[in-house]
N, C-alpha and C positions, 0 to 999 in steps of 0.2 A: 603410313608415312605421310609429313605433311609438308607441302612445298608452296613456298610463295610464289603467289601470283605477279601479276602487271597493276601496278599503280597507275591510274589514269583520271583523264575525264571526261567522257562525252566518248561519241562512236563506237568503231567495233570492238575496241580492245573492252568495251563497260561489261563485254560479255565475258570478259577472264576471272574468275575469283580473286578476290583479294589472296585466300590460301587453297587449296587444293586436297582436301581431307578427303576420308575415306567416312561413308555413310553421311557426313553431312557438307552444306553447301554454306561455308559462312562470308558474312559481311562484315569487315574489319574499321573499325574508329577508333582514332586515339584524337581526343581533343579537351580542349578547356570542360566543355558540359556535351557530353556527346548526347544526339538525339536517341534514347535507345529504339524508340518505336519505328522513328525513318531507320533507323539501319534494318531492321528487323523487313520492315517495309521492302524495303531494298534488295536483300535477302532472297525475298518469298519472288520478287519480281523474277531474279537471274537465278532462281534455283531449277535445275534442270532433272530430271523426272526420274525419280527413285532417289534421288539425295533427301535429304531434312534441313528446311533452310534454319540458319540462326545468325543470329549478331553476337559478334564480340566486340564489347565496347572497353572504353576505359578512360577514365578521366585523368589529369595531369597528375602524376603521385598516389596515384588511387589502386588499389586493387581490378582487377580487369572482371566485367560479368560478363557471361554467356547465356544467350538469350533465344528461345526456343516456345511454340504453345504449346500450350497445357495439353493441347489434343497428341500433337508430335513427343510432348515427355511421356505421356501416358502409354503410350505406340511403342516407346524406346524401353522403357522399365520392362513391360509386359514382357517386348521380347529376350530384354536379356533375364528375366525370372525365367523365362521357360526353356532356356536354355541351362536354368540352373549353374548359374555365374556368379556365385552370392561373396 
C-alpha cells in the first residue's frame, strides 16, 4: 500500500517521506527540470534502514522516472528471480 506523506521544508517533519511504500523509501519532484541526482541524493540521506531509497521525479507534462543505483536494481532483480516472479 502507498500513502502520502507531509509536504514540507526544513525540520522535523523533512524526516516523513514524501510517500510511504513498502520496500522502498522515495523522494518525490514534480518540477519545471527536476534535479534527478539531488532528489536521489535526498533520498539516500532520509532513507531509513532496510528500505531502498529512490527518486521519483517528473517534469512538467513529462512521463514520471524512478530512480534507484545500479547496486540497489541489481539487489532487487536478483531477489525477485529467486523467488521466481517472472
Amino acid at each position: 500500500m502507498v500513502k502520502r506523506g507531509i509536504q514540507t521544508r526544513g525540520g522535523e517533519a523533512d524526516k516523513i517521506p514524501d510517500l510511504q511504500m513498502p520496500v522502498f523509501a522515495p523522494e518525490c519532484k514534480r518540477t519545471k527540470q527536476p534535479n534527478i541526482r539531488r532528489a536521489y541524493e535526498q533520498a539516500v540521506a532520509a532513507c531509513p534502514e532496510g528500505k531502498i531509497p529512490c527518486a521519483i521525479t517528473q517534469a512538467n507534462r513529462d512521463i514520471p522516472l524512478f530512480t534507484l543505483s545500479f547496486d540497489d536494481m541489481l539487489d532487487f532483480v536478483a531477489e525477485w528471480y529467486e523467488r521466481g516472479e517472472k
